[in-house]
DOMAR-455200 format. One record per residue (C-alpha): chain; x, y, z. Coordinates in nm, 4 decimals, padded with zeros to 6 digits. Layout:
BEGIN
<r "A", <X, Y, Z>>,
...
***
This chain:
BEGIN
<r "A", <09.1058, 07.5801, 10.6893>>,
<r "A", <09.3954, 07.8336, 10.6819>>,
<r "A", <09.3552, 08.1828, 10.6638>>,
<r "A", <09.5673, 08.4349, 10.5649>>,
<r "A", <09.5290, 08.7964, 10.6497>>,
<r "A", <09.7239, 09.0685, 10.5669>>,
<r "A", <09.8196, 09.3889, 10.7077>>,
<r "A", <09.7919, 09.7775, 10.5956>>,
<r "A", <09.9616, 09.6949, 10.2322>>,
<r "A", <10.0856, 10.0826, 10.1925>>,
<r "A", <10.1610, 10.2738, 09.8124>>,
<r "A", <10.3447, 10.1048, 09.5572>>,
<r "A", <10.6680, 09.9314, 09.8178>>,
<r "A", <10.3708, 09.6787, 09.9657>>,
<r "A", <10.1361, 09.6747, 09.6463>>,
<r "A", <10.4596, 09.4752, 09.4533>>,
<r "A", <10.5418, 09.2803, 09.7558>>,
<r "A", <10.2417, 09.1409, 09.7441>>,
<r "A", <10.1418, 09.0891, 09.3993>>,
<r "A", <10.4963, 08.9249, 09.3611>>,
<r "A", <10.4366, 08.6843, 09.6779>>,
<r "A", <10.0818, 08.6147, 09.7230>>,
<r "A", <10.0636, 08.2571, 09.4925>>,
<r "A", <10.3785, 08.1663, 09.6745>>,
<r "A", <10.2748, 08.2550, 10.0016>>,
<r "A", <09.9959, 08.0535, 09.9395>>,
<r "A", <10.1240, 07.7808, 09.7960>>,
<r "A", <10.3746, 07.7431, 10.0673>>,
<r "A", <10.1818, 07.7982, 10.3670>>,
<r "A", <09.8994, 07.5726, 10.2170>>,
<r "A", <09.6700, 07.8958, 10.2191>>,
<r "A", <09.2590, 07.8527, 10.1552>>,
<r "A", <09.1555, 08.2007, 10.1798>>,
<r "A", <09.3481, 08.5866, 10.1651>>,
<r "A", <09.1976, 08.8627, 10.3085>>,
<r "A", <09.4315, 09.1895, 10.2246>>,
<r "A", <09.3590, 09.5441, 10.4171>>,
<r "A", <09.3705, 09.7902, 10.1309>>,
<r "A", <09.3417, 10.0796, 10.2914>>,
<r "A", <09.7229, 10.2691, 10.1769>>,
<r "A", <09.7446, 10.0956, 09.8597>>,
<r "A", <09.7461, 10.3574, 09.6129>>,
<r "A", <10.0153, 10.6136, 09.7162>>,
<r "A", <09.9613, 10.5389, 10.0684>>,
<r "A", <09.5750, 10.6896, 10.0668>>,
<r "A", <09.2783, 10.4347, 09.9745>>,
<r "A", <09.2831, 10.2639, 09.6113>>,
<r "A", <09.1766, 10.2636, 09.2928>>,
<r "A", <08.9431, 10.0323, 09.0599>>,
<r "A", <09.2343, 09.9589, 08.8481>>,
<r "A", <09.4559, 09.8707, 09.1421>>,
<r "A", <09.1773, 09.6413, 09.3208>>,
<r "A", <09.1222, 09.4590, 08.9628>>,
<r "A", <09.4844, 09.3838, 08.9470>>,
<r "A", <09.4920, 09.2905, 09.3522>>,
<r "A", <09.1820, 09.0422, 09.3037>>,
<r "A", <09.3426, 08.8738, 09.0219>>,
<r "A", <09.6468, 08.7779, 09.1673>>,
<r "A", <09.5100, 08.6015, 09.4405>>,
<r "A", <09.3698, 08.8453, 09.7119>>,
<r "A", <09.0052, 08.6910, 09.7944>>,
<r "A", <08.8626, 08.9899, 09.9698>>,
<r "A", <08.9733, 09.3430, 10.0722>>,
<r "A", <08.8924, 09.5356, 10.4014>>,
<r "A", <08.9875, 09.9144, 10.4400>>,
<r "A", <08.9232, 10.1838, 10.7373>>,
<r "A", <08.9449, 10.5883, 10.7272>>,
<r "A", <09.0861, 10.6262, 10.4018>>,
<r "A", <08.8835, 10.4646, 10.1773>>,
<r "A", <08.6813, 10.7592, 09.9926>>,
<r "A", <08.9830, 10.9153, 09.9564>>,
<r "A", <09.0009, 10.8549, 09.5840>>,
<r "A", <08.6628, 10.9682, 09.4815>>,
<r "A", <08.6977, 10.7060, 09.1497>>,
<r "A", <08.6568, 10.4013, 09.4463>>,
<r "A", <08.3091, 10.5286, 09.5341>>,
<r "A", <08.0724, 10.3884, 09.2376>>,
<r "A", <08.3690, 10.0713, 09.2266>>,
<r "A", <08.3196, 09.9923, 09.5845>>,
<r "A", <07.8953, 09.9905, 09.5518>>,
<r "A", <07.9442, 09.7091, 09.2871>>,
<r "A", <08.2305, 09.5279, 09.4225>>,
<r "A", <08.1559, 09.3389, 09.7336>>,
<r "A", <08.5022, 09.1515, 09.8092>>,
<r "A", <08.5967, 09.5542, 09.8448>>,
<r "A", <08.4792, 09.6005, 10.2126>>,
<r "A", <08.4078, 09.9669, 10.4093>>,
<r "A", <08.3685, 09.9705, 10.7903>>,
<r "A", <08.0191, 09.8317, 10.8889>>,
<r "A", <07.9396, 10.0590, 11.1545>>,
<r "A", <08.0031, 10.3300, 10.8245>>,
<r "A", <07.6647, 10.5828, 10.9048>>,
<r "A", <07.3426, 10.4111, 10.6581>>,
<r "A", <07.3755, 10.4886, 10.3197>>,
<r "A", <07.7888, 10.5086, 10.3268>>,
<r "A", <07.8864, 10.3566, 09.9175>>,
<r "A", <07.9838, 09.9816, 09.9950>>,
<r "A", <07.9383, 09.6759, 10.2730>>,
<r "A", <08.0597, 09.6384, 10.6003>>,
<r "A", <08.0493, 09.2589, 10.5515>>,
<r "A", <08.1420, 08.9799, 10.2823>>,
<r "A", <08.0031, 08.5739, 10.3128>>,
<r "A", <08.1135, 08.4065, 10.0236>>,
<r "A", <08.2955, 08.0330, 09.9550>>,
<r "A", <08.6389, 07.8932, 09.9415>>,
<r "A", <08.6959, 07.5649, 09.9016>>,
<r "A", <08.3525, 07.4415, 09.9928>>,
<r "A", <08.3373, 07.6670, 10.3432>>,
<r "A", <08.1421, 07.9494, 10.3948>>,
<r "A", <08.3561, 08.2283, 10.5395>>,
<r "A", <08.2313, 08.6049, 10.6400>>,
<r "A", <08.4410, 08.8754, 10.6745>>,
<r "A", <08.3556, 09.1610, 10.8482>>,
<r "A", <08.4754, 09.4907, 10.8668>>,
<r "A", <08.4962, 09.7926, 11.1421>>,
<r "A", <08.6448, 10.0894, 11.2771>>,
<r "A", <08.7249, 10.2470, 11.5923>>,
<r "A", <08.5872, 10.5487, 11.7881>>,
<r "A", <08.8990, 10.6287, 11.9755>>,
<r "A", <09.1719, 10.8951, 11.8386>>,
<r "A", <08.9525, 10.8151, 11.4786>>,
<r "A", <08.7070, 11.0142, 11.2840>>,
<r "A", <08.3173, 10.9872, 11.3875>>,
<r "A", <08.1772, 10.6888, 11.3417>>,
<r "A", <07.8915, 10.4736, 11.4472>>,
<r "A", <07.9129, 10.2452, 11.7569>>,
<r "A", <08.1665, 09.9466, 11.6398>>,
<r "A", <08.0256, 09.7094, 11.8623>>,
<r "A", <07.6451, 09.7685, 11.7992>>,
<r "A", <07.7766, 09.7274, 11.4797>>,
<r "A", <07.9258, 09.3838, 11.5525>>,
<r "A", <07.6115, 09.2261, 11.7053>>,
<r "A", <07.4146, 09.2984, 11.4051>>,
<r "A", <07.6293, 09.1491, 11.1770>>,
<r "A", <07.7096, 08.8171, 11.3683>>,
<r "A", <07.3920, 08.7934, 11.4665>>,
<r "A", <07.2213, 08.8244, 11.0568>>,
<r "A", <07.4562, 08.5257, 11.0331>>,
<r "A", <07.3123, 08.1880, 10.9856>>,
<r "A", <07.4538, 07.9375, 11.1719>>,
<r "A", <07.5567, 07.7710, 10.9096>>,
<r "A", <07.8470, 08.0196, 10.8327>>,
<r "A", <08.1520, 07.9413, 11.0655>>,
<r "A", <08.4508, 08.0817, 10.9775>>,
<r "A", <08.3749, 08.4357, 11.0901>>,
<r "A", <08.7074, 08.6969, 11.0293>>,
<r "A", <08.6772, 09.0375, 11.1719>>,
<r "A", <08.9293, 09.3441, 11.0374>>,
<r "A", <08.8917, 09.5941, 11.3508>>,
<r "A", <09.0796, 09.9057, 11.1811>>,
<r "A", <09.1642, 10.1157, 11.5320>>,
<r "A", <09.3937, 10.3429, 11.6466>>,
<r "A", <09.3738, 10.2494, 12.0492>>,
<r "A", <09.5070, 09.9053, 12.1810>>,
<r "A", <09.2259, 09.8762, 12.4335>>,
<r "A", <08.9415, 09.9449, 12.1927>>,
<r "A", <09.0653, 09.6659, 11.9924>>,
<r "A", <09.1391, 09.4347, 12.2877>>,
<r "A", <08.8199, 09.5145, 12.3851>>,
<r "A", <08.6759, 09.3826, 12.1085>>,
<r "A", <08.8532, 09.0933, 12.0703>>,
<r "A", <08.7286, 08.9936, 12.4259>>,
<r "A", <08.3316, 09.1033, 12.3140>>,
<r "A", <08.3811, 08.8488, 12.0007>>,
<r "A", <08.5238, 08.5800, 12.1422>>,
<r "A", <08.3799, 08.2739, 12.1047>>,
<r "A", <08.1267, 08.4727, 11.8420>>,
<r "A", <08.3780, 08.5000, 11.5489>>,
<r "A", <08.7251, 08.2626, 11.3937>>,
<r "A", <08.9436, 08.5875, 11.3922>>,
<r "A", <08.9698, 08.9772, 11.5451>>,
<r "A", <09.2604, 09.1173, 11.4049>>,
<r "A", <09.3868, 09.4585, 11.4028>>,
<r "A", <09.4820, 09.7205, 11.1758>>,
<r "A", <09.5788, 10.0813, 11.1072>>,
<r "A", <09.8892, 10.1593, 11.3265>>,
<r "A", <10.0979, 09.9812, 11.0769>>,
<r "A", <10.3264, 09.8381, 11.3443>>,
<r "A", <10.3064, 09.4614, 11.4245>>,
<r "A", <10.2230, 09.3238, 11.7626>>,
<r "A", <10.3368, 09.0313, 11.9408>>,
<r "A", <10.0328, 08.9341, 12.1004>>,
<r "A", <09.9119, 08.6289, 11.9145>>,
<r "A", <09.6911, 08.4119, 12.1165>>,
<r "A", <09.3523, 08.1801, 12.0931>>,
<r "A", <09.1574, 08.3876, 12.3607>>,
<r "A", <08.9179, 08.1483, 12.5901>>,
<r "A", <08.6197, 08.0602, 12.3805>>,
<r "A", <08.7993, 07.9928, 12.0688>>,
<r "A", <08.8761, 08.3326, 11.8815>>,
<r "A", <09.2306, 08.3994, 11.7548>>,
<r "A", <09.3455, 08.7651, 11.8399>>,
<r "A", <09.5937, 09.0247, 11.7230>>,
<r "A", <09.6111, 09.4249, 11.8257>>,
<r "A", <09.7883, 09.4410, 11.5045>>,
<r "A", <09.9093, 09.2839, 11.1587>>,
<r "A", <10.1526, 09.5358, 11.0863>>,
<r "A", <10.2042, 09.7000, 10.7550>>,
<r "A", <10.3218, 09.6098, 10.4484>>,
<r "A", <10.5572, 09.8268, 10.2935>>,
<r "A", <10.8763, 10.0092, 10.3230>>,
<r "A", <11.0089, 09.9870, 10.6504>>,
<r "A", <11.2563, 10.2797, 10.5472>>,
<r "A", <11.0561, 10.5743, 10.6328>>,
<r "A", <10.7946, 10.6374, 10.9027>>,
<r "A", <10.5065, 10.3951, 10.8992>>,
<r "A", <10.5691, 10.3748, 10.4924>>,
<r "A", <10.5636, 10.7512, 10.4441>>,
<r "A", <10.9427, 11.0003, 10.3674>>,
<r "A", <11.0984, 11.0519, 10.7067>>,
<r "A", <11.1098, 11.4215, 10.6064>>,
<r "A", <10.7980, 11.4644, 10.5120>>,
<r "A", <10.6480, 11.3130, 10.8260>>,
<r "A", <10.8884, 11.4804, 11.0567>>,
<r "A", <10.8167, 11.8108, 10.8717>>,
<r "A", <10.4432, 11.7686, 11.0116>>,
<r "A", <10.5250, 11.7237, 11.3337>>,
<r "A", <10.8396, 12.0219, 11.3523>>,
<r "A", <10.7024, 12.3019, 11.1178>>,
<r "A", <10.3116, 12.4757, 11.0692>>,
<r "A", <10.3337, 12.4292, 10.7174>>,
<r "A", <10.1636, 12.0524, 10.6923>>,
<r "A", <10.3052, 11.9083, 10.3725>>,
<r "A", <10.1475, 11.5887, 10.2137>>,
<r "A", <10.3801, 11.2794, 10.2958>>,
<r "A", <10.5449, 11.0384, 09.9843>>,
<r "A", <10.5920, 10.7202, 10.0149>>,
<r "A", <10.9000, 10.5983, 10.1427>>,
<r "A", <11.1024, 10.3094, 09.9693>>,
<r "A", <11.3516, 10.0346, 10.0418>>,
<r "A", <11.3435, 09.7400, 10.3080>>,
<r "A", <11.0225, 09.6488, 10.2035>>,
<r "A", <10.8508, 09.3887, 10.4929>>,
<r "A", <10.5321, 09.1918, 10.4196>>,
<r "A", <10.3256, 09.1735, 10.7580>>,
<r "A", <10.0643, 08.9122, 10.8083>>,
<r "A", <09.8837, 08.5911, 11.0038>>,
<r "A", <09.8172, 08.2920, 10.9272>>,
<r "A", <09.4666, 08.1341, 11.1696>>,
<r "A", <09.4240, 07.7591, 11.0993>>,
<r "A", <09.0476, 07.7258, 11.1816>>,
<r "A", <08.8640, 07.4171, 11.2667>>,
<r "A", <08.5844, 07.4551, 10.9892>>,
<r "A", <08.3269, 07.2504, 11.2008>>,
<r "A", <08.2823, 07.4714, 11.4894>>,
<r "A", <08.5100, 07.8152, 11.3581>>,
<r "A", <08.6904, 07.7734, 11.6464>>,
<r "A", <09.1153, 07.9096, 11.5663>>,
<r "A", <09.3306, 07.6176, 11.5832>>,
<r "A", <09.6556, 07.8483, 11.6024>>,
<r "A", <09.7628, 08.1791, 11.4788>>,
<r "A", <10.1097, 08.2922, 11.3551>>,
<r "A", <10.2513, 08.6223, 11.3033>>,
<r "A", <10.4848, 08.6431, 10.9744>>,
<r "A", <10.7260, 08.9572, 10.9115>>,
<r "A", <10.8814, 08.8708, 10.6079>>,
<r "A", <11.1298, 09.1111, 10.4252>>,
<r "A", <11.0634, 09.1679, 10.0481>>,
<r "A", <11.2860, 09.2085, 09.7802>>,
<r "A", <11.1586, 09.2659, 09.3785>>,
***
């Protein structure tokens, strides 16, 4: 089975990149199943019902998010009825949504679980803990296991690439919207990247204005950050997964630039 999972798609620049390129992406790459992180799509701060509605139809199978998800206060009763629409799992009880999706594609039950860091990140419960209690209500049945670890520090999400391994098909990262070039099958089977990378605009600073963001960091006066536009990157990996066992074949990083 191949997998693709996509990175931080940020405000409008990354929403049209993918909605223009996800049947071909698919298509080409001989794609199964799309997870998307939708945590930026609308203007770069959670999303909307609309937006998700329009994401699911074109070919996006299930959505994970992080911080900025109750952002737009309209997600709230969307996200309670809307289970491809994920929130972290280790979310405090009673948090609108699920931490984790198991559904079908193509004969092949898949879960997809969802968490967030502790580190540089607001409060949240223990991601791990959180981890173990979702793998674990798993029945065995249910192989293909992909994990969205939205965190800020490298280690915390090495670390828990390491703690799944041989547990789970996939721990990716996301939420620093830059790509790393760590790809690897770690020892017992589980594919690993710190980070997808976003996609968006590449023409600003991590998809936001370049003055708006460097206004934060130079003046007291802190000014909501746009969007930015222009050289427009879709980030992503592809995990071929042995459906038998869940055990990652091969993973591969794509950066692909964008044009509507």
């Amino acid at each position: 089975m191949k997998v693709l999972m996509i990175g931080d798609v940020v405000a409008r620049p990354g929403r049209l990149a993918v909605l223009e390129r996800i049947q071909d992406l698919r298509e080409q790459h001989g794609i199964d199943f799309v997870v998307m992180n939708a945590e930026n799509v609308a203007g770069g701060f959670s999303i909307t019902p609309r937006l998700a509605d329009e994401l699911f139809a074109s070919g996006i199978d299930v959505m994970t998010s992080g911080n900025h998800i109750y952002d737009k206060r309209e997600i709230i009763p969307y996200i309670e009825h809307q289970p491809r629409l994920l929130r972290p799992a280790n979310y405090p009880p009673g948090s609108p949504g699920k931490g984790m999706w198991v559904g079908e594609a193509r004969g092949v039950q898949i879960a997809v679980i969802n968490l967030i860091g502790r580190v540089f990140m607001p409060p949240s419960d223990d991601p791990f803990r959180a981890a173990d209690e979702c793998v674990n209500s798993l029945p065995t049945e249910v192989k293909v296991r992909l994990v969205d670890m939205h965190a800020e520090a490298t280690s915390e999400k090495s670390a828990m690439g390491w703690y799944l391994d041989g547990r789970v098909s996939a721990v990716v990262g996301t939420h620093t919207h830059v790509q790393t070039a760590d790809e690897r099958i770690l020892p017992n089977g589980t594919a690993y990247l710190t980070d997808i990378g976003m996609t968006g605009s590449y023409s600003g600073v991590i998809g936001m204005n370049c003055a708006d963001v460097i206004a934060r960091f130079t003046s007291a006066i802190n000014k909501r950050a746009e969007h930015s536009t222009g050289d427009v990157r879709i980030c992503a990996a592809i995990i071929d997964i042995d459906e038998a066992t869940g055990r990652a074949r091969e993973i591969t990083r794509l950066s692909l630039k964008h044009e509507s």
